[in-house]
C-alpha positions, 0 to 999 in steps of 0.5 A, spaced: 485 464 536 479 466 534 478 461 529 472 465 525 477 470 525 482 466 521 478 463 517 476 470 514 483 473 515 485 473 507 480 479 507 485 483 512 490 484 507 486 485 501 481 490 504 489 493 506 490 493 498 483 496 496 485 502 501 491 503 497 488 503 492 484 508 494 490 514 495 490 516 489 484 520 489 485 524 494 493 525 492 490 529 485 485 533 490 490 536 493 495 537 489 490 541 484 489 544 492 497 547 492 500 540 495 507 538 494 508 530 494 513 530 499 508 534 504 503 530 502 506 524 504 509 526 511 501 530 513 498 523 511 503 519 516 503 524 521 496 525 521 495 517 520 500 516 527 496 522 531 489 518 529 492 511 531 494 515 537 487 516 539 485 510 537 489 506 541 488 511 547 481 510 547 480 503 544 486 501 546 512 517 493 521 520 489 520 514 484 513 517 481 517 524 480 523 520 476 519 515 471 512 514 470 506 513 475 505 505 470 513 504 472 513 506 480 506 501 480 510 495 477 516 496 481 512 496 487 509 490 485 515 486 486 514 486 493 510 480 494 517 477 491 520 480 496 516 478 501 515 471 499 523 469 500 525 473 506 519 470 509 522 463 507 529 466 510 526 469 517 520 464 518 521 458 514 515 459 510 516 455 506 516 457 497 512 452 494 509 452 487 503 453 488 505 460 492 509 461 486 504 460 482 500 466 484 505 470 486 506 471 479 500 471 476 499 477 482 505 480 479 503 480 471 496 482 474 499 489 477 504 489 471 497 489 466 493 493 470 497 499 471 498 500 463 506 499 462 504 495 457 500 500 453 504 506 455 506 510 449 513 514 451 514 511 458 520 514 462 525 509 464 531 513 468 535 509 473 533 513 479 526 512 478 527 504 477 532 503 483 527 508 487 522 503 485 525 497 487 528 501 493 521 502 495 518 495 493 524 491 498 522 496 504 513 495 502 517 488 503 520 489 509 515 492 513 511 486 512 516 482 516 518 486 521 510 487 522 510 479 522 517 479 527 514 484 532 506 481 532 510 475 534 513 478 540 506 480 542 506 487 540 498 490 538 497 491 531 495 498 533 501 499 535 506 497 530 501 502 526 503 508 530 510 507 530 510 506 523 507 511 521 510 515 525 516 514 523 515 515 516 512 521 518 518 524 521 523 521 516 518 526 510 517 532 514 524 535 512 522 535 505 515 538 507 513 544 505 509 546 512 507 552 510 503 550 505 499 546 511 499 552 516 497 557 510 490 553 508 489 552 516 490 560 516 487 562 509 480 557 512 482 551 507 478 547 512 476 542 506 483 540 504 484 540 511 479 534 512 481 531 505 488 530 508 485 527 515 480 522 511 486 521 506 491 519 512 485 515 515 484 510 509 490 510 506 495 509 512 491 508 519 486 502 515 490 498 511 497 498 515 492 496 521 489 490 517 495 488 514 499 488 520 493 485 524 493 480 518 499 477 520 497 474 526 492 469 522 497 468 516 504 468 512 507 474 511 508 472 503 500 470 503 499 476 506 503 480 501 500 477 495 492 477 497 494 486 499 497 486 491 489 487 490 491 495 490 493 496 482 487 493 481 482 498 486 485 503 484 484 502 476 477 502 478 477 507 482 480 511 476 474 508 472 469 510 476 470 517 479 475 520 473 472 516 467 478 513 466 476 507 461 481 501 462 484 497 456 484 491 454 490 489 458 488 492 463 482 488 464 485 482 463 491 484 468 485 484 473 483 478 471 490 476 473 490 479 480 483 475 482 484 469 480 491 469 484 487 471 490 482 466 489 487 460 487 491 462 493 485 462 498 483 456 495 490 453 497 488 455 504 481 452 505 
């Protein structure tokens, strides 16, 4: 194993995180370009499969809809918890304090960055708590059948293109594909380019560093380290939409840093 690799390899999963981050911007281009969110999400993965393909050849969002952008953020923000104990149960990863420790400071990081606490007027329906949940467990999931198939020797490239292949298909049925077809017709070829470069940063690079990850480390650490996208993304949003953060929101980020500085400081 190369051992400068797995030195740096904490790196993998919160680089993943800040790709994550990042999906926002191009989600609130293309969908003032016309775009549903059920077809936004099924182009970026089929897009993301189909650019994995070629990689490999060569080189060998429902809750949103039904509460608020702030609740979804939090519920997806429970995966690191998930992650944390199927790991134990399916690798015998063992759940120590420490990691505990950082899990919840991860966890308050997220809740903090993504505003809920400020929110005024935040839509709690049931569908969109359980759908957040849902959406957290299968996050959850992913992780441990990435780090079950890395074992079995399968490429990070190629758990990359299944996955996102799969999502794809699964979304395709509630797409507009038309909305697509048109854009390539009518000579949209921006949005068009926005949606590749969407899929490109937002699916094929952080689930490949993710799923790569998990050769070098714990799924949980893993997990915890890629909970650095709230983070991104608030500066993201402070950056390119001169979205000024909250108090709360800066010390949310002060959480997710310092849980990401702890746990790398368990490791070394």
């Amino acid at each position: 194993m190369n051992q400068k690799l797995t030195k740096y390899a904490w790196l993998l999963p919160f680089f993943s995180g800040i790709c994550w981050g990042a999906a926002g911007i191009f989600v609130r281009t293309l969908e003032h370009d016309g775009l549903d969110n059920f077809s936004i999400i099924s182009f970026r993965m089929l897009l993301a499969a189909l650019i994995t393909g070629i990689w490999i050849l060569v080189f060998y969002n429902i809750s949103v809809t039904k509460g608020s952008l702030a609740l979804s953020a939090v519920l997806l923000a429970m995966s690191p918890v998930f992650v944390l104990f199927l790991a134990a149960v399916f690798f015998h990863e063992p759940v120590t304090r420490h990691k505990l420790t950082c899990v919840t400071l991860a966890f308050i990081g997220c809740v903090l960055v993504s505003g809920v606490l400020e929110s005024n007027g935040l839509s709690w329906s049931i569908t969109g708590i359980l759908c957040g949940i849902l959406a957290s467990f299968f996050y959850a999931v992913y992780g441990i059948i990435s780090k079950k198939v890395t074992q079995k020797g399968y490429h990070f490239l190629t758990i990359t293109f299944y996955g996102t292949l799969f999502s794809g298909m699964t979304m395709l049925p509630f797409s507009n594909i038309h909305s697509l077809s048109s854009m390539i017709v009518s000579g949209q070829m921006t949005t068009f380019f926005i949606l590749i470069i969407h899929a490109l940063v937002s699916s094929v690079l952080p689930y490949a560093l993710y799923s790569l990850s998990m050769r070098y480390m714990e799924a949980g650490k893993a997990s915890i380290l890629a909970s650095s996208e709230p983070a991104a993304a608030m500066l993201f949003g402070a950056v390119l939409y001169a979205e000024t953060p909250g108090i709360l929101s800066i010390c949310g980020l002060c959480f997710t840093i310092t849980a990401v500085i702890l746990l790398n400081y368990e490791r070394n």
